[in-house]
Every structure is written in structure tokens, then in C-alpha cells.
C-alpha positions as CSV (number, residue, x, y, z in Angstrom):
1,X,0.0,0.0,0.0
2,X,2.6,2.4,0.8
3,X,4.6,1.8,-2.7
4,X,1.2,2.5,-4.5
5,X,0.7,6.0,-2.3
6,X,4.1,6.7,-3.2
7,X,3.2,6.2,-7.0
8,X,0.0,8.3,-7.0
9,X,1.6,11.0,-4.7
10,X,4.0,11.4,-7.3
11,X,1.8,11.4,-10.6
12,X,-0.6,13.6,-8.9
13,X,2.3,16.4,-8.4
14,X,3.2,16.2,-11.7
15,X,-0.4,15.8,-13.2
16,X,-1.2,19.2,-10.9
17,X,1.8,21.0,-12.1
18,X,1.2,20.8,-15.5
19,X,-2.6,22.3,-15.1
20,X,-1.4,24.6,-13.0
21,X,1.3,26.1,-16.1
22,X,-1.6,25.8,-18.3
23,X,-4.0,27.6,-16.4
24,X,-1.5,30.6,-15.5
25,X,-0.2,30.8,-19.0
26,X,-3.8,30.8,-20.1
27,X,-4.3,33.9,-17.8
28,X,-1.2,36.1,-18.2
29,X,-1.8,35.9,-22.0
30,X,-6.0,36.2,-22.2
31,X,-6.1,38.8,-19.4
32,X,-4.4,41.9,-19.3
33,X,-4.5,44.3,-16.0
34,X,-6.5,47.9,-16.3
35,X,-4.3,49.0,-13.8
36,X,-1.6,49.7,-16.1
37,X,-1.2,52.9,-17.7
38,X,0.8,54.6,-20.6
39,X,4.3,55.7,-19.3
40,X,4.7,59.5,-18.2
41,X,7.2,61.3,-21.1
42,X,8.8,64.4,-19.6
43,X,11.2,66.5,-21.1
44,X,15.0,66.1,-19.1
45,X,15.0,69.2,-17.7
46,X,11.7,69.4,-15.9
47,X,13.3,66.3,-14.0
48,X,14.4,66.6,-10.3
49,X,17.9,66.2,-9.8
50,X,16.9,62.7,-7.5
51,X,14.8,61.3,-10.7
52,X,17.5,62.3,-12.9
53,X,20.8,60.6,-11.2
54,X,18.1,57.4,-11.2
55,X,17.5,57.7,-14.9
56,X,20.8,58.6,-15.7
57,X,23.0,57.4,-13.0
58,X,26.5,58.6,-14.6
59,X,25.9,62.0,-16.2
60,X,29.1,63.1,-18.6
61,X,31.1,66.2,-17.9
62,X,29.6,67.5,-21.1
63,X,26.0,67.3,-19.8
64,X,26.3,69.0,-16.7
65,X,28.6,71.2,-17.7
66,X,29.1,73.4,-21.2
67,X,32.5,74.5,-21.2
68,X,33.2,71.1,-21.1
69,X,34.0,69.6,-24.9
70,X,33.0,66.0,-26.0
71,X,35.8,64.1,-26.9
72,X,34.0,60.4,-27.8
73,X,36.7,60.3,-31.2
74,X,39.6,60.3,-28.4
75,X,38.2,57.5,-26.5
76,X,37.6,55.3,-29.9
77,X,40.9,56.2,-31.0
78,X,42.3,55.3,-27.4
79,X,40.2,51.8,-27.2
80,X,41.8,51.1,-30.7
81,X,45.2,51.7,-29.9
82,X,44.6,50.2,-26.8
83,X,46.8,46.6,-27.1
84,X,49.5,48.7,-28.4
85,X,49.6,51.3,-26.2
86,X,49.3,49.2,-23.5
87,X,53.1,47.3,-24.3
88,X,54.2,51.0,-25.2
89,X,53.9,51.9,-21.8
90,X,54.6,49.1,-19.8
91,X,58.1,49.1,-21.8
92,X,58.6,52.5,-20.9
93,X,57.5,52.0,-17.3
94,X,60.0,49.4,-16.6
95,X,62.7,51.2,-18.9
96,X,61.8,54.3,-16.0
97,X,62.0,52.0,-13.4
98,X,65.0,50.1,-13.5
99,X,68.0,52.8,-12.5
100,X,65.2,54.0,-9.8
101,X,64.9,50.6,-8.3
102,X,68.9,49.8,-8.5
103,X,69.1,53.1,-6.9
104,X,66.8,53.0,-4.3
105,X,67.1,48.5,-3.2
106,X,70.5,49.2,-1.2
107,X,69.0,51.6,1.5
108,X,66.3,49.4,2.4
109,X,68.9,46.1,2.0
110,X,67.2,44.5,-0.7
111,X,68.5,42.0,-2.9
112,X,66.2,42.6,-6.2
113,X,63.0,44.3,-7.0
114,X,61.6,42.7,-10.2
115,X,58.2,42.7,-12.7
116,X,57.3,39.2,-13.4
117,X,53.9,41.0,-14.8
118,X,53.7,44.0,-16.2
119,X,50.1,44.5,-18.1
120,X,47.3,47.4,-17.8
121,X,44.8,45.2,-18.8
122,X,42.2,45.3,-21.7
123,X,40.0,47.8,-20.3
124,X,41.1,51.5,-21.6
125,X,40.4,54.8,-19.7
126,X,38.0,57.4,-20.8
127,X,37.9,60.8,-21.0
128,X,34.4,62.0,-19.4
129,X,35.2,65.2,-21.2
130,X,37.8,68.3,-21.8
131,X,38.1,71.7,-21.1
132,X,40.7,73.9,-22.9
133,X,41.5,77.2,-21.4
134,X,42.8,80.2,-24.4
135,X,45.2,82.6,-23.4
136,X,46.9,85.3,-23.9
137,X,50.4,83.4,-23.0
138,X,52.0,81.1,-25.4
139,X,50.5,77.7,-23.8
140,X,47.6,75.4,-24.5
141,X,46.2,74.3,-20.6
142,X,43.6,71.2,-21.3
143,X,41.7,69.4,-18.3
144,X,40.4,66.0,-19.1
145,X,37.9,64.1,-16.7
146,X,39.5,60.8,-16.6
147,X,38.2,57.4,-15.4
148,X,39.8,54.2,-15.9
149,X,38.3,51.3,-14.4
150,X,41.0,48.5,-15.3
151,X,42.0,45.0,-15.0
152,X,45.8,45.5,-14.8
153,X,48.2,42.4,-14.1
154,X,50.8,43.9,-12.1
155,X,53.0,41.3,-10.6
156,X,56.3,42.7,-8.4
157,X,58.5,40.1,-6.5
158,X,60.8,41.2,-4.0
159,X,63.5,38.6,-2.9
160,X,65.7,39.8,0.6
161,X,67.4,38.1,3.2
162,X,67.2,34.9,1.3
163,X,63.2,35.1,1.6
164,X,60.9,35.6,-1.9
165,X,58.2,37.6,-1.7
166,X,55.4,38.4,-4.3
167,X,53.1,41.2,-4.2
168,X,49.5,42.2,-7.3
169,X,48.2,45.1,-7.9
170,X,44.6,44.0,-9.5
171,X,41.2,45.9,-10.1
172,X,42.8,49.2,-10.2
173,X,40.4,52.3,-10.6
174,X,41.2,55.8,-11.0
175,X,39.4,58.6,-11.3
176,X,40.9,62.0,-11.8
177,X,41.1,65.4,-12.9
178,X,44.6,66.8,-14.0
179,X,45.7,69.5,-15.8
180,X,47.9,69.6,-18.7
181,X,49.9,72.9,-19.8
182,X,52.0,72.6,-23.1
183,X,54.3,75.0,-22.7
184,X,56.4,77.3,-23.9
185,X,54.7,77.0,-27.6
186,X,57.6,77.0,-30.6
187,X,58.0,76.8,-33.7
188,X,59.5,73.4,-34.0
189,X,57.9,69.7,-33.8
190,X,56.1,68.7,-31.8
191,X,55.4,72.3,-31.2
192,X,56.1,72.4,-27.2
193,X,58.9,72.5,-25.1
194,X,57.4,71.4,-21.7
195,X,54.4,69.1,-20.7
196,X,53.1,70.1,-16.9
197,X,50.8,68.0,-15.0
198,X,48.7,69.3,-12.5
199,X,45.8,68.0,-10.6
200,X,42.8,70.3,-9.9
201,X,41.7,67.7,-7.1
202,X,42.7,65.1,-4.9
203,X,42.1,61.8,-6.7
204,X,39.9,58.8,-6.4
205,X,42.1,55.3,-6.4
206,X,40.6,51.7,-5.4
207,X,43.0,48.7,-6.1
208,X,43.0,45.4,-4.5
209,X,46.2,44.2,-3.2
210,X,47.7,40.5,-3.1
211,X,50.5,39.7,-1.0
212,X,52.0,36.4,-0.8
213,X,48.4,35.4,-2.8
214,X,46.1,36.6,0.2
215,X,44.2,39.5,-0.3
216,X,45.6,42.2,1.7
217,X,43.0,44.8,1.9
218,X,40.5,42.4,3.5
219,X,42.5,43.3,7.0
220,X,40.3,45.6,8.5
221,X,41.7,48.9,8.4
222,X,44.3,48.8,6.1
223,X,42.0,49.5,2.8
224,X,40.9,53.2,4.4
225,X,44.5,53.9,5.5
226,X,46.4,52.9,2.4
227,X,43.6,55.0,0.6
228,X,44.3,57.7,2.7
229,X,48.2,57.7,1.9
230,X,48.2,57.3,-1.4
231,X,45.9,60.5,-1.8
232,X,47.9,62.9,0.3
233,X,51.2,61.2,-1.0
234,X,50.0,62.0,-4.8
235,X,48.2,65.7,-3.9
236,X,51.1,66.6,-2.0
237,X,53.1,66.0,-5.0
238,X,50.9,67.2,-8.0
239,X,48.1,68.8,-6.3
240,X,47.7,72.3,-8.4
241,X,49.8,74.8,-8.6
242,X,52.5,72.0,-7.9
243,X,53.1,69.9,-11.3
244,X,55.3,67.2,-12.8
245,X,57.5,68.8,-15.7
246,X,57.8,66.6,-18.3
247,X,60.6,68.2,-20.8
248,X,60.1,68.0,-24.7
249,X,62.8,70.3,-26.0
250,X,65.4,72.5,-25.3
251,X,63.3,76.0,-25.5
252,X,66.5,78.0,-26.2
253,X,67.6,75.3,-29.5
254,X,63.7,75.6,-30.5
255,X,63.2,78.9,-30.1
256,X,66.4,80.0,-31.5
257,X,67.0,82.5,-28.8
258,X,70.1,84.8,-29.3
259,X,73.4,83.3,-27.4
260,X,75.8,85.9,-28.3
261,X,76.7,89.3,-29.8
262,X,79.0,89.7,-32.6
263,X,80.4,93.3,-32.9
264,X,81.2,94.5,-36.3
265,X,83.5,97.1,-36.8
266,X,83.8,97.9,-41.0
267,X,87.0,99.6,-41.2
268,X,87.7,100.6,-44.7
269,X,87.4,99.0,-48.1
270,X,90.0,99.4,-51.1
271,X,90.8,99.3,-54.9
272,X,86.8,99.6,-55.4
273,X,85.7,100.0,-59.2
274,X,84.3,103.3,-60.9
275,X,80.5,102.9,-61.2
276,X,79.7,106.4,-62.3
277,X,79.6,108.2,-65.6
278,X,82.1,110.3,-64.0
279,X,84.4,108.0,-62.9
280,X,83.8,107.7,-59.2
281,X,81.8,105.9,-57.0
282,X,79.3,106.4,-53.3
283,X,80.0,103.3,-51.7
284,X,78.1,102.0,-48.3
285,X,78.2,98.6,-47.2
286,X,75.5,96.6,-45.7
287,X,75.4,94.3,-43.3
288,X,73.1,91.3,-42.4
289,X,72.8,87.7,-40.4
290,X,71.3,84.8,-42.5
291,X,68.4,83.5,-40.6
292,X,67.6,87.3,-38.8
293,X,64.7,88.7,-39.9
294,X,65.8,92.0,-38.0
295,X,66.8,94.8,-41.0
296,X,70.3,94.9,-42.3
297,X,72.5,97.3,-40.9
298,X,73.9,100.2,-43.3
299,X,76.8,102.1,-42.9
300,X,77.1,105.9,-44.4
301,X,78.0,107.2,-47.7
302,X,81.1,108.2,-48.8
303,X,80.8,110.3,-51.7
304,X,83.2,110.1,-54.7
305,X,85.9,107.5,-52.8
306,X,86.9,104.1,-54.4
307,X,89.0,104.0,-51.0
308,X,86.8,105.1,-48.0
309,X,86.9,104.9,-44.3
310,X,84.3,104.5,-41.9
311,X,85.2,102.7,-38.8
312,X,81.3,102.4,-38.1
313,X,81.0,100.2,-35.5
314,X,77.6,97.7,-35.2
315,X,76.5,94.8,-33.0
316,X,74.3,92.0,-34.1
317,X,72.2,89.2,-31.9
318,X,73.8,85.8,-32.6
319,X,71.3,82.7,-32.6
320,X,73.6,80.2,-34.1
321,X,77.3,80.8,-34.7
322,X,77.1,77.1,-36.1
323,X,75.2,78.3,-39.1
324,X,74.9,81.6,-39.4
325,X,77.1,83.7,-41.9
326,X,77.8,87.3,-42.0
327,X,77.0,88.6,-45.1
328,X,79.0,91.9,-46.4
329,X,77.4,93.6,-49.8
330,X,79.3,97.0,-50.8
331,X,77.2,99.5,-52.9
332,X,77.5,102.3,-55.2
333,X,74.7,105.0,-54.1
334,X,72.1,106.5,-56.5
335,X,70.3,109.4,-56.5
336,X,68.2,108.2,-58.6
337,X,66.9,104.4,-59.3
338,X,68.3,101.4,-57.5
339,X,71.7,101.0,-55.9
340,X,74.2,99.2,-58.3
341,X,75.8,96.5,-55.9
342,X,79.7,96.4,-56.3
343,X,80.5,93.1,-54.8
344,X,79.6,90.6,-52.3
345,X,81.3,88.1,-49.4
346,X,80.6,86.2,-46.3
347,X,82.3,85.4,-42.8
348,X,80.8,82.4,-41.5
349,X,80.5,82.2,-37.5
350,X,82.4,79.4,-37.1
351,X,85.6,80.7,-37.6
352,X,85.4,83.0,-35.3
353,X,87.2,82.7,-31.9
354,X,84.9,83.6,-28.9
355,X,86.0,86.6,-27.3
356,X,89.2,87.3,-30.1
357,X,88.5,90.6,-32.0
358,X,89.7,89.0,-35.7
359,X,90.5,91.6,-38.7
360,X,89.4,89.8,-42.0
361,X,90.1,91.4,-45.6
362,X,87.4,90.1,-48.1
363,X,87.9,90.4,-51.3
364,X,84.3,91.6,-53.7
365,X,83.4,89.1,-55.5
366,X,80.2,88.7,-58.5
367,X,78.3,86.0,-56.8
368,X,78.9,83.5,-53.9
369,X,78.5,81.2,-57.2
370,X,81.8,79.0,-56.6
371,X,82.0,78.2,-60.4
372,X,80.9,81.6,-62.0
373,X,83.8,82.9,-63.7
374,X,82.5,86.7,-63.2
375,X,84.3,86.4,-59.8
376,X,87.7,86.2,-61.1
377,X,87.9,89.7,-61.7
378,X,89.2,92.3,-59.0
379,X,86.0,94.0,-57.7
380,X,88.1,95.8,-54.6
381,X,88.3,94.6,-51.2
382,X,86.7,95.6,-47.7
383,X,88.0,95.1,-44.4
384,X,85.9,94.3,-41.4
385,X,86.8,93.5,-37.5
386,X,85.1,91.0,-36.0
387,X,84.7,90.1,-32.5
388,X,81.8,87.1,-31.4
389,X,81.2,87.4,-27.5
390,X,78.6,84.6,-26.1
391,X,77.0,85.3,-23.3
392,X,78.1,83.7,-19.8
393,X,76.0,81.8,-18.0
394,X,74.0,84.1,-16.0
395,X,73.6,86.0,-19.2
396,X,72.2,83.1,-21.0
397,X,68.1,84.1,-22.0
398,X,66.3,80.8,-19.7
399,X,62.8,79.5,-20.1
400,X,61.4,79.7,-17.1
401,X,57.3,78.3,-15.9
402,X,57.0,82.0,-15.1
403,X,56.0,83.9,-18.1
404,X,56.3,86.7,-16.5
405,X,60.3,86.9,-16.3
406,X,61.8,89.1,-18.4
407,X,65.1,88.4,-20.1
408,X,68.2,90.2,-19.3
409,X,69.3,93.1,-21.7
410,X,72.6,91.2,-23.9
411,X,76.2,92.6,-23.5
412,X,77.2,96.0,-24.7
413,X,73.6,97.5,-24.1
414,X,73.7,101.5,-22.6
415,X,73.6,101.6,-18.7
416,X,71.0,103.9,-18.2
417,X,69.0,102.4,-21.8
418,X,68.4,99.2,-22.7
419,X,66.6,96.6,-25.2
420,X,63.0,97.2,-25.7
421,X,61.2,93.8,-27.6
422,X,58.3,94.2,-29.2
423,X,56.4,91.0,-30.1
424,X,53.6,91.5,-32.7
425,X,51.6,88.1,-32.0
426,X,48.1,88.1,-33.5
427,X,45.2,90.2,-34.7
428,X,41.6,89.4,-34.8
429,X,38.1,90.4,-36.4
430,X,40.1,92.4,-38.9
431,X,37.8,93.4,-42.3
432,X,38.8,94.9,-45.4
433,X,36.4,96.7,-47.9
434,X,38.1,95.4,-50.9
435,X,40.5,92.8,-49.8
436,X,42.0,91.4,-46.2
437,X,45.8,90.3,-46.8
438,X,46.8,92.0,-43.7
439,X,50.2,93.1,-42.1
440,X,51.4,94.8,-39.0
441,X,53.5,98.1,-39.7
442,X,55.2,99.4,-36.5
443,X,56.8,103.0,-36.3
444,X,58.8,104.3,-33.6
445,X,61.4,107.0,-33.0
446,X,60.7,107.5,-37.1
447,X,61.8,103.8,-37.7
448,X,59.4,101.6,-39.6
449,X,59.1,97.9,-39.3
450,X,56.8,95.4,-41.0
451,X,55.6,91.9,-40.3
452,X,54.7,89.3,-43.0
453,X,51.7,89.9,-44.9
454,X,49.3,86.8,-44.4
455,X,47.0,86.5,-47.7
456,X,43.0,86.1,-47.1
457,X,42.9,85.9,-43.2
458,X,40.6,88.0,-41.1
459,X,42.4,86.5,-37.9
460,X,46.0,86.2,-38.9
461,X,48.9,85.2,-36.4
462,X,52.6,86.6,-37.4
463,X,54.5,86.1,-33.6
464,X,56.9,88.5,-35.1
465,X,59.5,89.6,-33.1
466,X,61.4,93.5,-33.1
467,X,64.6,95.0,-31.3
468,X,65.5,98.5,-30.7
469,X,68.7,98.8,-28.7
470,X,68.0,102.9,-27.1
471,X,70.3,104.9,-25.1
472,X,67.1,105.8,-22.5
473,X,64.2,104.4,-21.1
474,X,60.9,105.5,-23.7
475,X,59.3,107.0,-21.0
476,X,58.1,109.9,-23.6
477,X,58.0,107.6,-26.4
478,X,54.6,106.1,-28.3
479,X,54.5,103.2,-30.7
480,X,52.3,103.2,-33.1
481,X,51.2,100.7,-34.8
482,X,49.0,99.8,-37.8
483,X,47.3,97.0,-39.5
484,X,47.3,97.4,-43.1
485,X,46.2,94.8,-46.3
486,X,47.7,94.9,-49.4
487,X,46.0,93.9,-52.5
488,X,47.2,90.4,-53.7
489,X,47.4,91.6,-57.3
490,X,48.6,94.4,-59.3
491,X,46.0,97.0,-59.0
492,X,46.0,100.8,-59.1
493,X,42.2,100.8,-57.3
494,X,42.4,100.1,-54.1
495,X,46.2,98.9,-53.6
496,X,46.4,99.3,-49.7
497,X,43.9,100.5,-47.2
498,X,44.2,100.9,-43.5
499,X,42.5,98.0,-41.5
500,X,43.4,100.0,-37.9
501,X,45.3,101.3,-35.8
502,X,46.6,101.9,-32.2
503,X,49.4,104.0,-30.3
504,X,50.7,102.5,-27.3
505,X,52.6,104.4,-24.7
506,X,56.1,102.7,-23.7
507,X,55.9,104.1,-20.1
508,X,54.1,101.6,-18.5
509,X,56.4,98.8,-20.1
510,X,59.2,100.5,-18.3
511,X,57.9,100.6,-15.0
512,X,56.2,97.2,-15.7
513,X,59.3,95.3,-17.3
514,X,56.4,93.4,-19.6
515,X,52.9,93.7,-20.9
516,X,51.2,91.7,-22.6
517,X,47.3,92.1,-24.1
518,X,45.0,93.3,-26.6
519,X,44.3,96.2,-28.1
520,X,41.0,97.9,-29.5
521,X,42.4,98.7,-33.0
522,X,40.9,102.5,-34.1
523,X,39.0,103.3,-37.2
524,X,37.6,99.0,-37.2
525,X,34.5,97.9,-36.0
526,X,35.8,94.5,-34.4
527,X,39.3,94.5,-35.2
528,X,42.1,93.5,-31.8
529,X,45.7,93.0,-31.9
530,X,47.7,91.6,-29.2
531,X,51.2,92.9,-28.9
532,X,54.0,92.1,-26.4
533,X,55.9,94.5,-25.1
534,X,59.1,93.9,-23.2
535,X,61.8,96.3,-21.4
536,X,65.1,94.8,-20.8
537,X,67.8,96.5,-19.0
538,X,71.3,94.8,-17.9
């Protein structure tokens, strides 16, 4: 009797189980509850901020906040590169780490420190968003929103006093918000000479720790503490304005700052050919570095004399005695049309002797055309002293984080003058009537100076830079200068016309040592120029 309840106990759960899925099925697809109702549609913004972090638990930067760009291309091109930029950096890591760890292992006794594993995983960070800060300075300042949420392998074993031990870093996540300056900006690849890293808060990291296989941040404690460190430790080191400087480039090479003075004294020149109809010549001789876009330097005319003397001395700023040349052109003065140029020679730096005044007689030649046969006849010579004085160390023009710091005036500058820079950067919002090729003209103490003209450009950018060495301080002086655009063609209507203008007065540079900004240019409806003016004394 008991075998046969068993049987029936057993076919009657089943039997009941299967009309019970019937019936239910039956139910939930036949009968449908009127207690439902169509789903509420709000716009976003009518949301509370509680029913909005539930809808959208992680809101990007570039939601909550506007000046905050979207940067999804960076994080595809990042989660591309990914497997190759992970090996990239672990070999540079470990490349890093090694005359560290050699350095460091003998104070603490240790035998070895070595990376058995060395992977960041296959999870990429991302960027939440970027914010780029413009100013006035040449620098780019970005701050990304970065979170990285990885699955790193990193596998360190530490062998002292005969004992092994191993310790993994595992889960790692990292969230954090730095700041990156690239600076100073120059004009050579990749375009910076610095990289600072900043950060703008103290950061989020979460790791789990293995030692000796046991997880080590299950002791109770230890994960709040070691969280603790590891943020004071990194804020104290990085936290804003403090920064990691990561050099690039020698700003001085890049920037091609001057290192030297050479001092030109052009004594005489003799035996110079007649270039008149009536058998004379007015000879001056010019002067000019190859790779300065500063004017040549003239000296005066002497009228009717193949053999004249001027002992007119000059000084020139010296960027690169490696390749720089002196080049010396003598010509015959007209009245009338265009100099007729007597003859032509070069001094290259390199053989000059730092501090060792050398007298050098050049003979005139056609053409620096080694094979033109023009140059074999006599065309006269000229005689020059040269003397090429670097400058010493505390002379030499440094790159500081400080923007602010002004340069020191070079050697041989007047002591109660001094140097006065003025760096034409940028203009904006220019407009022409006709045409907008614009170029900066700059006139001071009746000296005129041009920058490039930029074709077709109603925001050009010339960083231009202009010397004038001056016996005082401008305290009286104005500079005025102009933005002007040239026709591109030919034209007789409309060749130039006057873009703006602005006059600048010189004595707050000298009581400020450097200003910086933009101007409201006059006569233009939008039109700014910024202009950098420095005062350097020795």
C-alpha cells in the first residue's frame, strides 16, 4: 500500500503542475491588467535632480557642464590603440623603473625588485570630457575628466634576506582630474617645449592588493588607510599649482634664442671699381645675419671715394654661430633708381674665436657662385673687425614656468638704456572693404618695421619679433602701430587700405618690465591686436 501512495503522490504532483502552467499561462496571455497605464514622457530638464541621477546614474562632464567639450573620437581612437599602447607603456615603465629601483634597493637592503607582470589590462580609460582654457600666453592648458576602471596584471617580486616575496596590484580604478599645460609653444615639432601635469583635485584610487596570494585589503583597516596615503602622498606632490614637468625640448635650440653678440667694426674698403659716368663711385656697405629677420644694418656714404673709411661700428644678436654667416654687400649710391651693388662676401660664424676681435680682408666678389667665372675679376676689397662674444651663463636668456620673467638686456647695451622687444603676435576680427591680406607696420622713433603679410585671413597670427637697442628708457615715447592689407594683385584701385590702428605708450612697459594684451584697434568695427611689449635692461 505504501509503494502505490508513493506512485500516486508522485503522478498527482506532476499531473497538478502541469494544469497549474496551463491555467497561468492561459491567464497572463488572455487577461491583461487595467491597472496599467501609458508611461509618463517628460522632457529632461523638468526632472528633479533625484529622478535624474536614477534615470541617468553617470551624467558626462559635457551634460552637466558646457565648457566642457565631447571628446568620444579620443576615446575610440584610445580603445583602438589600446593593445598597443598598452606594451608601449609598460616598456617605458619598466625602462623608468629600473636605475630607480637599482638606486633606491641598497637603502632598504634588498636583494632585487623585479616585474614578473607587467600588463594594464584590456580595459582603456576614458575621458568624461575636456576643457581647454585660451590665453593670452604662449600655452595650451587642457583638463580632461579621466576614469579608468581596469584589469591591470601587475606582478612585483621582492627577494631579501634569502626570503621571496610576491606582491599584485589587480582591479585598479582611477578617477581623476589633472591638468595639462603645453608650454612654452615654438616653432618646432612637436610644437612644445614642456608638458606640466597638475591635478585640480585630490584623486579617487581603489585597487585590491595580493601579497603572498592573500588579499591584503581584507584586514580591516588597512584599505581606508592605504587609501588615505596614497591620496595625500599624490596631492602633496601634484596637487595644483604644484606639477610634474615633463621636458620636450630645449626652448633656447627651439626657439632660437640669441646666445651671443657679434660686434662689427667695417674699417675701410680698397681698390673699389668706378660705377659712375664720371668716374667715381658712393659706396656703403651693408650688413646682415642669415636666418635674422631683423633689417640689415647700413653704414654711411662716402661720396666720390673708391678707398673710404668709416670705422662704423655695429653689433648684431647671434642665434647660431654654427650656421649663421655674416653677409657683407658694398654698394654704389644712387640718386636716382636702384643701388648698383659692387661686390659681395661672407664670414661664417664658425671661424670665429669667442672673445678674439679678428680683422678679416674680403675680397668683392660677383656672386657666392663658386663656379661663376665673373668672380675672377678684382672688384676691390673691404675690411671688417670681427669680435663674437657669447654670453656667460647668468647671461644666457632661460625659459622659465614663469612667463612673466623678463630676459636680461645682452652685452654692450647702454647703462641707463636698454633693449625694448616688441612681439607682434596676432590680430583678430580684422575686415577689409576690398580685400584682407593683412600686415602689422610698427613705427617708432621715425623707424618703420613690417611683419609678414598673411593673404586672405581676417584672424591672422605673425609672432613677429622686433629689437630696438636705445640709449634711455621711452618713458616719452609712443609706438604706433598699424594694420594694413595689401592687394594680392597688381591694382591701381584700391592697392592698400588701413585695416586699424593703435598707439601704445612705452611708459608703463618700463615701470612694468612686460605687458602683454589686446588692443582695440581704431577706425575697425571688431578689429584686436595683441602685442607684447618687453623692457630689458642689464
Amino acid at each position: 500500500m505504501g509503494f502505490l501512495n508513493t506512485i500516486l503522490s508522485i503522478f498527482g504532483f506532476g499531473f497538478g503542475s502541469c494544469i497549474g502552467v496551463v491555467i497561468g499561462f492561459y491567464f497572463f496571455i488572455f487577461f491583461q491588467s487595467t491597472d496599467v497605464k501609458d508611461p509618463e514622457v517628460r522632457p529632461l530638464v523638468e526632472l528633479d535632480n533625484k529622478t535624474l541621477l536614477r534615470v541617468l546614474p553617470e551624467i558626462p562632464l559635457w551634460v552637466k557642464n558646457p565648457d566642457f567639450d565631447r571628446i568620444d573620437w579620443l576615446n575610440k581612437f584610445i580603445q583602438y590603440m589600446w593593445p598597443y599602447l598598452d606594451k608601449a607603456i609598460c616598456k617605458t615603465a619598466r625602462d623608468i623603473s629600473k636605475p630607480i629601483i637599482a638606486e633606491q634597493i641598497p637603502k632598504y637592503k634588498v636583494q632585487s625588485v623585479e616585474f614578473e607582470t607587467l600588463s594594464l589590462g584590456t580595459l582603456p580609460p576614458t575621458f568624461q570630457g575636456m576643457k581647454v582654457y585660451v590665453t593670452e600666453e604662449k600655452e595650451l592648458i587642457m583638463e580632461p575628466a579621466l576614469k579608468w576602471a581596469g584589469n591591470p596584471n601587475i606582478h612585483v617580486t621582492v627577494k631579501a634576506f634569502g626570503l621571496k616575496a610576491s606582491v599584485q596590484v589587480v582591479d585598479l580604478q582611477v578617477f581623476a582630474h589633472p591638468r595639462i599645460t603645453l608650454k612654452p609653444l615654438v616653432p618646432a615639432f612637436p610644437c612644445f617645449a614642456n608638458i606640466y601635469v597638475s591635478l585640480m583635485e585630490k584623486p579617487h584610487v581603489d585597487f585590491g592588493l595580493k601579497l603572498l596570494g592573500a588579499d591584503a585589503m581584507a584586514i580591516p583597516g588597512l584599505y581606508r588607510f592605504v587609501q588615505e596615503i596614497i591620496k595625500d602622498q599624490v596631492a602633496n606632490m601634484y596637487l595644483w599649482p604644484k606639477a610634474l614637468e615633463i621636458p620636450i625640448l630645449d626652448p633656447g635650440k627651439a626657439r632660437k634664442r640669441p646666445i651671443g653678440i657679434l660686434h662689427v667694426k667695417v674699417v675701410k674698403a680698397t681698390n673699389l671699381k668706378k660705377k659712375d659716368l664720371l668716374g667715381g663711385s658712393d659706396p656703403y656697405v651693408k650688413l646682415k645675419l642669415t636666418e635674422d629677420k631683423l633689417p640689415s644694418k647700413k653704414t654711411t656714404v662716402k661720396y666720390k671715394n673708391l678707398n673710404p673709411e668709416w670705422n662704423e661700428e655695429f653689433t648684431m644678436s647671434v642665434r647660431d654661430p654654427e650656421t649663421q654667416v655674416l653677409e657683407v654687400f658694398v654698394y654704389d649710391w644712387e640718386k636716382i633708381g636702384t643701388h648698383e651693388k659692387m661686390g659681395i662676401n661672407v664670414v661664417p660664424l664658425k671661424d670665429l674665436t669667442p672673445d678674439e676681435m679678428k680683422v678679416v680682408t674680403l675680397e668683392l666678389l660677383k656672386s657666392m657662385d663658386p663656379d661663376d667665372a665673373r668672380n675672377e675679376k678684382s672688384r676691390g676689397q673691404v675690411v671688417l673687425a670681427l669680435t663674437y662674444k657669447p654670453f656667460k651663463g647668468d647671461e644666457m636668456a632661460k625659459d622659465t614656468e614663469d612667463s612673466q620673467v623678463v630676459e636680461k638686456a645682452p652685452e654692450g647695451t647702454p647703462a641707463s638704456g636698454g633693449l625694448l622687444v616688441i612681439i607682434v603676435h596676432e590680430a583678430q576680427g580684422l575686415e577689409g572693404k576690398h580685400h584682407t591680406n593683412p600686415f602689422a607696420r610698427l613705427l617708432f622713433k621715425g623707424e618703420e618695421r613690417k611683419t609678414k603679410m598673411i593673404k586672405k585671413n581676417r584672424d591672422p597670427r605673425w609672432d613677429e619679433e622686433f629689437e630696438y637697442m636705445l640709449e634711455e628708457p621711452p618713458t616719452n615715447d609712443r609706438l604706433h602701430v598699424e594694420v594694413i592689407s595689401a592687394s594680392s594683385r597688381i591694382s591701381l584701385i584700391h592697392p592698400k587700405e588701413t585695416l586699424g590702428y593703435v598707439d601704445i605708450n612705452l611708459a608703463d612697459v618700463v615701470n612694468n618690465k612686460r605687458i602683454n594684451q589686446n588692443y582695440n584697434l581704431i577706425d575697425s568695427k571688431n578689429g584686436r591686436i595683441q602685442i607684447e611689449l618687453q623692457w630689458r635692461t642689464s
